[in-house]
N, C-alpha and C positions, 0 to 999 in steps of 0.2 A: 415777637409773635411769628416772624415770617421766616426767622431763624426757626424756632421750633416747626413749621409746618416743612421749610425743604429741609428738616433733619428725618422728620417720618416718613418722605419721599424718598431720602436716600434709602430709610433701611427696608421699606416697601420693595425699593426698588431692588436694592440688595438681595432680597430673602426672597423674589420673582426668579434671580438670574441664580443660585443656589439652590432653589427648585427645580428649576427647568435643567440643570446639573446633572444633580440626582436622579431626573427621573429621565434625563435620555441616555444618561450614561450606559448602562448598560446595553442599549437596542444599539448607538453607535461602538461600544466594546467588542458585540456580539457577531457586528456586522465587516468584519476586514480586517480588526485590531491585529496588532501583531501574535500568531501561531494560533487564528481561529482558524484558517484555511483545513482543506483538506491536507493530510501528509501522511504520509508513507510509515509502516510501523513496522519493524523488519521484529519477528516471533519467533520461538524454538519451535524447528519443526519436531514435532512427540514421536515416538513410535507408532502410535496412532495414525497420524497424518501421514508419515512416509509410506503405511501400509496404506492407507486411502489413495497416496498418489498411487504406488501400484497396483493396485485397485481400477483405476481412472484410465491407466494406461495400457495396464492390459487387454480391458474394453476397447478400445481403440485400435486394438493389434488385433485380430480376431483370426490369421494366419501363424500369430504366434500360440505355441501352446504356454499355457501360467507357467508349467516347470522351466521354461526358456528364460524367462522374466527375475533375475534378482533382485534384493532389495536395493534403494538408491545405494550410488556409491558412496563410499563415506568421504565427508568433507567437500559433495558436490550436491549440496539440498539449500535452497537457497526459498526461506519462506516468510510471506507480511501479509500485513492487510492494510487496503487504500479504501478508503469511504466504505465500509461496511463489505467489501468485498476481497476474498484473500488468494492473494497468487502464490505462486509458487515455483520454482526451475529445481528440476532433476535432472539428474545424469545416472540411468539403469544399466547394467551389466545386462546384459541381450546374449545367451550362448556364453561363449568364453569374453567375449570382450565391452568395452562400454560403448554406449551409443553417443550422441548427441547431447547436448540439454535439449530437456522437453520444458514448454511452459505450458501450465494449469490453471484453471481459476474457476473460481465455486458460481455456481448458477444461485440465484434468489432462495433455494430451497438447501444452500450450503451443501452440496453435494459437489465432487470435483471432475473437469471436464480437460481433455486434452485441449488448448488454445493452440497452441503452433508449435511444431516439429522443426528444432532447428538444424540450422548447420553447424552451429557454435554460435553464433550472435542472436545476444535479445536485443529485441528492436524497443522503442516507447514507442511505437503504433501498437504494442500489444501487451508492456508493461509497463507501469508509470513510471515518470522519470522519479518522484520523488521514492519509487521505490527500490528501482536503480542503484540511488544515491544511496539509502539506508542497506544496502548489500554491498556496499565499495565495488562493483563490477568494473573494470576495465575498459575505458572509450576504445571502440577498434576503427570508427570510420564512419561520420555522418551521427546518424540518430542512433548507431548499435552498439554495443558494449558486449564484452566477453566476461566469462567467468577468471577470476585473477589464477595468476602461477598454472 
């Protein structure tokens, strides 16, 4: 008898720790597991978007006239999205020659806004590292990175 009563203890017990499992599994999967984090999504920038970036940036220039303004240069559009929000680095042909990278990023209403005017270095004070990383850019010193070649 006492055999049979700590056997249905065991599988009581059993089928407690098997539930409580199942049913937190998820809330602890959901909460830190590996690759729930926020991360960096590096995306084709369209024709679309490179027009939006000069769109965004020409706004910005309001000395410049639009015909001054080309489209990005090719093989320097550099575009993701981090937690619902998508950046972007160009590099425009201004007149005869190129500028800078420009970095971009869309306001709450997905509309795109000039963030910082660089010199050549993106910082992560103004784009995320992990989007950084999913662009291969170039460490040049500190927290900043350059666009490669």
């Amino acid at each position: 008898m006492k055999r049979l009563i700590a056997t249905r203890r065991m599988r009581c017990l059993l089928l407690a720790v098997v539930a409580a499992g199942v049913l937190a599994g998820p809330s602890i999967a959901g909460s830190g597991g590996c690759g729930d984090g926020w991360m960096g999504e590096n995306l084709v920038a369209t024709p679309g978007v490179k027009a939006a970036l000069r769109s965004a940036y020409v706004a910005a220039h309001p000395a410049l006239a639009p015909s001054q303004v080309g489209a990005p240069v090719a093989g320097r559009t550099y575009y993701g999205s981090y937690s619902g929000t998508r950046y972007a680095v160009a590099t425009f042909a201004v007149g005869s020659a190129p500028t800078y990278p420009t970095v971009f990023r869309t306001d709450h209403q997905g509309r795109w806004h000039v963030r910082r005017e660089t010199h050549g270095g993106i910082c992560t004070d103004v784009v995320p590292i992990d989007l950084i990383n999913a662009w291969w850019l170039e460490h040049w010193g500190g927290r900043c990175f350059v666009l490669p070649g």
